[in-house]
Each structure stands twice: as C-alpha cells, then as structure tokens.
N, C-alpha and C positions, 0 to 999 in steps of 0.2 A: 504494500500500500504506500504509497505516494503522500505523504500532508503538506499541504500548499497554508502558509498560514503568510498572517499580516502584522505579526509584531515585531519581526525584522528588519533592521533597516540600515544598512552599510554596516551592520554587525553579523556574525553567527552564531550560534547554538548549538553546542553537540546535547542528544537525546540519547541516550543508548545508544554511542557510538556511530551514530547518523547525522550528516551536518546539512542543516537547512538554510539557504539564503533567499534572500530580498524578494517576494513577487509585488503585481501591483496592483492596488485592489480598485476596481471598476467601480464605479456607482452605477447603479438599476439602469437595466435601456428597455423597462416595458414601458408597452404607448400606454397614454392615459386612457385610452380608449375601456383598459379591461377593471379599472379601478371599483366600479360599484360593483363590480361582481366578486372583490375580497370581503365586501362589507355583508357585515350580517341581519344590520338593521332594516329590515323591510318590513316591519311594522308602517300603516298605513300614518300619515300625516295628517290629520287635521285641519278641515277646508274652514273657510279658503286658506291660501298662502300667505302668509306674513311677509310681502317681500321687504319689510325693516330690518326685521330677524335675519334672510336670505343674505341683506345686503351686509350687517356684522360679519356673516360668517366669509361670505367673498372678501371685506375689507382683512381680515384675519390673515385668509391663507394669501393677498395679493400683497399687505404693507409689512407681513411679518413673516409667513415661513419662506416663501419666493426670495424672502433677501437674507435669511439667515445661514445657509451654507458658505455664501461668500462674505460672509461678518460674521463666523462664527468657531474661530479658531483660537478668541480668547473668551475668558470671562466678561468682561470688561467690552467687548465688541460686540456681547448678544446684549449686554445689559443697557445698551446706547437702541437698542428695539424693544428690549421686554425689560425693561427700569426695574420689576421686581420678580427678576430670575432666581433671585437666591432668597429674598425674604420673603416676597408673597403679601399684597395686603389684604387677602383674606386667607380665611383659616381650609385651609389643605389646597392651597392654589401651589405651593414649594413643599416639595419634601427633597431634602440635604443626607444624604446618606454618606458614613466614612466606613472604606473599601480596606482603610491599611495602605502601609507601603506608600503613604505622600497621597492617597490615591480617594477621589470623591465622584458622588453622582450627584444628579437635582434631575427632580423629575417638576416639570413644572407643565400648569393646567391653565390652557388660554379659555377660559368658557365664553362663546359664541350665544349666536341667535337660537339655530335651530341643533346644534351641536359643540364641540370641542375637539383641541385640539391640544396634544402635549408634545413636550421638547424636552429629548434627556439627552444630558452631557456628560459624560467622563472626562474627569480633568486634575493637572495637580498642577496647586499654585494657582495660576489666570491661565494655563494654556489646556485649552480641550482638545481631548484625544480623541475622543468620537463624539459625531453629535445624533438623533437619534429626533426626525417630526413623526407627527404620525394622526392621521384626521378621523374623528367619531361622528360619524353625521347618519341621517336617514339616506339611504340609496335614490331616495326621489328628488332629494334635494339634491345632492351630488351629482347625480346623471340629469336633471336637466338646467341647474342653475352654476353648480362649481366646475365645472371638471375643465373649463373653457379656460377657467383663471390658473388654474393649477399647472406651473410652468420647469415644474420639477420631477425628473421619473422617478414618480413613485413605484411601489413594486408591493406583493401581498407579503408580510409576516408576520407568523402568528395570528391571520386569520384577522391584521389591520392593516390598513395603510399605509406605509410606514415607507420615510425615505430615509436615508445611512449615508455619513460621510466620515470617513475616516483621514485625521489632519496628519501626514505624516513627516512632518516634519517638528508637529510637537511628540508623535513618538520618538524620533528622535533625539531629542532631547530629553525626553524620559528615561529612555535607555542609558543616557549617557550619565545623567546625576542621577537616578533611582535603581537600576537594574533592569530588569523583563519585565514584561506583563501579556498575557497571551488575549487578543482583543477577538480574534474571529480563525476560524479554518475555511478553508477554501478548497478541499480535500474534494478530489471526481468521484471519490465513492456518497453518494448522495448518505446512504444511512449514517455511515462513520460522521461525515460532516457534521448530520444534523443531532446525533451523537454529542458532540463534540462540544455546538454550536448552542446546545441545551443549559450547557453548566458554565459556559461563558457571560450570557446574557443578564445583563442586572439592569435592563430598561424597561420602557414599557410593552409589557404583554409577555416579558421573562417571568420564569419561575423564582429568579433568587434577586428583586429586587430590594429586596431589606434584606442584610446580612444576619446568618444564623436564623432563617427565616423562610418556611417553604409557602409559597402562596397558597397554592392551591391543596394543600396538604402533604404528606409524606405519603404520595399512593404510590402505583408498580412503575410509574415511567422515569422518574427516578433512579430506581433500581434497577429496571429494565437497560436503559442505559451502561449503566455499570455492567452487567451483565455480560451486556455486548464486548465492552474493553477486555474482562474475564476472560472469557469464551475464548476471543482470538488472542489473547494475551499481547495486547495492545497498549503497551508501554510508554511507548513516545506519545499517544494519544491523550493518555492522565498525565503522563509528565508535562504535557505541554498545560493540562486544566491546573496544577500546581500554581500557575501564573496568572489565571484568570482571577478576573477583574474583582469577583464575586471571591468572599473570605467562607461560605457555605460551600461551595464546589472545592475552592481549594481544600476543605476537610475532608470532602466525602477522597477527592483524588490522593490524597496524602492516606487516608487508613485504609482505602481499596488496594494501594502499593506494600503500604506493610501488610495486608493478607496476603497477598502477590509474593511477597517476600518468603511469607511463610509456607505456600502453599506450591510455589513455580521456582524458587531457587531464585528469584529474581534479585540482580545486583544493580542499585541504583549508583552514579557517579559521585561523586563530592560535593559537587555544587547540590544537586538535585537531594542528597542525604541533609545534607545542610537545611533545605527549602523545607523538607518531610518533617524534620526535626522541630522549626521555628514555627510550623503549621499548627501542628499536633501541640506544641504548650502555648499555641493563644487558640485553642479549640474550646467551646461552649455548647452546651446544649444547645440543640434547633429545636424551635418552637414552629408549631404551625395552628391553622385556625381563623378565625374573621381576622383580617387587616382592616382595620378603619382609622384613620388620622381624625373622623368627628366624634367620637365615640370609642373610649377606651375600658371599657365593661365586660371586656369577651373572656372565657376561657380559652386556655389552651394547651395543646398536647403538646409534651416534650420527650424530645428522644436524644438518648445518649448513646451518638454515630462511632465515637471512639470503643468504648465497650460495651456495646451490643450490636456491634456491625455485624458482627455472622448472622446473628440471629433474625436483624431485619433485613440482610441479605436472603436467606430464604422465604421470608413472606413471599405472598402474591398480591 
C-alpha cells in the first residue's frame, strides 16, 4: 500500500522504515452543479419564500466564505471578515478547542436567514493550517437561490458541504518550530484513506471534535477502523494517526501499537517510541454522550481506552 499524505513539506518521515515525501494536495474540482444532492435537508420550506432570509444567506456565502480561503491563512486575516472568530458574541456561535503540541481548533457558526454556515480552522499561534466552510441550508433554497453565488468547489463530506484548504506553507512552519502533525491521507486505497481520514478529523461533521470526546458515541466504527489497521497490520497507517491533529485518535493509535506490540512483535522507531510514550501519560478517559455548549446537564459514559482496550476491542 502506497500512503500519499499532506503533512510533509521539504521534510521527510521515516515510518517503519518507509520514507515519504512532499505531494500536493488539490482542493475539490466538483461543479457546483451536484451540491444539493450532498445535503440532507429536504424537509419542505415554508410558503411563501422569505426572500430577506434568502438574501442573508446569499450575502453570507458571497461577503464571507467566497473571500475566506484567500484571507485565511492567518488568524488575524479571517478575523478582519468574521470580527468574532475566536470569541463569539453569542453563546455557542465559537467553540476554541486545544489539540496539544502548540496546536488549536474554532469551530465557528455564521447563522443565516434560512440556514448556516461554519468555519473550522486548525492553527498554532495566528497561522492556520487548515481551514475547513461548510453550508447547512434546505436543498430548495440552495438549488434554486445559492448555488449561482457559491464561487468555490465545494465537494460532499460527511454527508455536508464542505470546502478544505490546506495552507502549506504555514505547515511548514509548523514543522519547522513544532514537529509533525498528520492533517489528511490521500492514500488510492479508498477504505484505508477513509480509515485513516476518520481519526484525523477534528472539524465539523468529525467524530473527534472535542478532544477525549467521541460525538456520536463509542459504537463499532471506531473500532471497526482499528480493526482494519489490525487485520492488515498497518503500521505506518497508526503511526502516521500518532500525529493527528485530534489528542482522542492519537490514544486510540498509541495503545492499538502497544497491542501490536504485544500481539505482532511489532518494533516501533525512537522517534515514534518516544511519541507512544508522551501519548499514553497525557491519556484521559473518553467520554461520550449529548454534546451541547447550551446546556451542560447530560450524563455521560466513560471509557478507559488504555486499560480496557482488548476488551472494547472485541465489542461489536
């Protein structure tokens, strides 16, 4: 198997004695044309049309996301479009999340007319390493009022919207005073990819956007994943989630290797024993359960990934 990844940048990586260099990672080339058919909202609208509503949400994606990929490579350049990207002046419009390692998110919530729209950024210091729109609207409204305005290939992910740009030249700079951080695979084995691309994701419509924190709960795709690395004894693949952005993935990838360890003879490198080592003593219970930033009343279930991972390894 081949791993085509994007955290590399005039550096290399040896993974198990495999060295990977530089590719370049494309942003989306689907025509807008297929865009309401990602979306799931087709829920019927409400006559007549609000074209005031309509017209918020056109002004949205045309003075704010259309200009944000090319103003959006530092903190400080989105916050000259969206003044409160990092605080928010309503209550859950910013949520700030810290990754470790120098390393943060903001998931931030533009609320429109007849829908919304979020903008996640990974970033350390002012400079963004990924940025991450992504549009919630009704299909009716989309297909016959936005999709004219919409000036950017969007593409389907996760069953939203969603368009990705990746700044690399503030990776590079990451790399250079932080170390690694694993952002995406770009791997031609589709499964492996999206494998891969599961435990990296800490945006919107990921599973690990709060750290130590499963959304949608601890159920089998989780673990199904893992499974797969297992199975094919796919080494370079968790070594590579070691890096990812998400401090939840890098535990599950860090005590998947020491089972690997125990169970395949596997010999991790120094650097990588090192990373395993620093993962595993800042490891925490994962909670999962209601996420709500209005409402902080939920129970929740917690599982301990370090010592009882065999055992939730064989659930279903």
């Amino acid at each position: 198997m081949k791993l085509f990844i994007t955290y590399i940048t005039l550096i290399s990586l040896t993974i198990s004695n495999n060295v990977f260099g530089q590719v370049i990672t494309a942003d989306s080339t689907k025509p807008s044309s297929f865009i309401p058919y990602c979306n799931d909202r087709e829920d019927n609208v409400e006559k007549p049309i609000h074209l005031d509503w309509v017209q918020t949400d056109k002004d949205i994606i045309t003075n704010k996301l259309n200009k944000l990929p090319s103003n959006g490579s530092t903190i400080t350049e989105i916050k000259k479009i969206l003044p409160h990207f990092i605080d928010g002046k309503c209550n859950c419009q910013s949520v700030t999340q810290d990754l470790g390692y120098g390393l943060k998110s903001t998931q931030h919530t533009i609320h429109g007319g007849y829908g919304s729209c979020n903008v996640d950024a990974i970033y350390f210091g002012d400079n963004v390493l990924k940025l991450r729109l992504t549009i919630g609207n009704h299909k009716e409204i989309i297909e016959k009022y936005l999709i004219d305005d919409i000036k950017l290939p969007f593409d389907c992910l996760n069953g939203q919207i969603s368009y990705e740009k990746t700044y690399q030249e503030n990776v590079k700079k990451y790399l250079e005073d932080s170390g690694v951080v694993f952002l995406e695979s770009l791997d031609t084995n589709y499964r492996r990819r999206y494998a891969i691309n599961y435990f990296t994701d800490v945006m919107t419509g990921g599973t690990f956007e709060k750290p130590f924190y499963i959304t949608f709960g601890l159920g089998s795709e989780t673990f199904n994943n893992l499974r797969f690395f297992i199975v094919n004894k796919d080494y370079q693949a968790l070594e590579s989630i070691l890096f990812s952005p998400s401090p939840t993935s890098r535990l599950f990838a860090a005590r998947t290797l020491i089972y690997m360890q125990d169970k395949f003879g596997y010999m991790p490198t120094a650097d990588n024993d090192k990373r395993i080592k620093d993962v595993l003593k800042n490891a925490k219970l994962i909670s999962s359960g209601i996420l709500s930033c209005w409402i902080n009343k939920f129970e929740y279930d917690y599982y301990d990934i370090v010592k009882d991972f065999e055992s939730l390894l064989a659930t279903q």
